[in-house]
N, C-alpha and C positions, 0 to 999 in steps of 0.2 A: 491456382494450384492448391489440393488436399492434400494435407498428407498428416501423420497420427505424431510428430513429430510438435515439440514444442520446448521453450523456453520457462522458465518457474525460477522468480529470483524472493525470496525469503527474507523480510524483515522486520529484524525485531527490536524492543526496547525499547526507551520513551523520549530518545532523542531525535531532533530534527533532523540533526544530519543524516542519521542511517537510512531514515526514508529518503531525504535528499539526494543519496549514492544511488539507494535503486532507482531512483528516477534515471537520474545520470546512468545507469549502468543501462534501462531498459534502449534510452532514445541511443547512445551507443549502439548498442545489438540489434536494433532496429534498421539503423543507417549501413550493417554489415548483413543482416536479415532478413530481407522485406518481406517474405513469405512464411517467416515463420511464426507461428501461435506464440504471442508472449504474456505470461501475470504475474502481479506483482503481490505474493499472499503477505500479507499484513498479521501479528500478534503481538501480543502484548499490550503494552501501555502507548504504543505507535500505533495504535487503533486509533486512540483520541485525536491524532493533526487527520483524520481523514475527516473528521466533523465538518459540515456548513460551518465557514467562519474561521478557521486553523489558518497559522502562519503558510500555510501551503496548501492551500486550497486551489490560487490561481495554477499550480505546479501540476498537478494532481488531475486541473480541469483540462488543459494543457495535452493530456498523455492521450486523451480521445483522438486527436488528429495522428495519433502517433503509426496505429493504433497499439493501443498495451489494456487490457482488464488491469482491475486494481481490487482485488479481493479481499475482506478480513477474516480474522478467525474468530469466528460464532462464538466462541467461549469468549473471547477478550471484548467483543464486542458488548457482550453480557454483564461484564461484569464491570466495564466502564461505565455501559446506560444505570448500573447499580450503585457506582461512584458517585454520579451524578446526583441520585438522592440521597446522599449518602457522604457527604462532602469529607469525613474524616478515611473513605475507606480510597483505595488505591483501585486503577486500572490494572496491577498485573495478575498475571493468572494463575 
């Protein structure tokens, strides 16, 4: 089934758990949704657990079977990959 219809859950911040809830909220509304388009848009400084290697990474790899996309925000992404040489500056945006 198509249809233009879709789910979008948002999360931000630099803590585990918030990404942990979307997870948790996606495979939820997945289990009440089977048909519907779901993503999970990522910003901020929770860009960073999406890395190779994050406390939740196996979580994350996980969401494929779900299925759920796991999107981030191009600016947070930016300015983490910036972080990273940059070890005094911060992921947020």
């Amino acid at each position: 089934m198509t249809n233009n219809r879709g789910l979008l859950l948002h999360v931000s911040g630099g803590d585990e758990s918030h990404l942990l809830a979307g997870i948790r909220s996606a495979r939820n509304a997945r289990a009440q949704l089977p048909d519907l388009a779901m993503e999970i848009v990522v910003q901020g400084p929770a860009v960073a657990l999406l890395q190779s290697g994050s406390a939740l990474e196996s979580e994350l790899a996980a969401l494929g079977a779900v299925p759920v996309s796991v999107l981030a925000c191009w600016r947070a992404a930016t300015a983490c990959a910036r972080s990273a040489w940059n070890p005094g500056r911060s992921c947020a945006t």
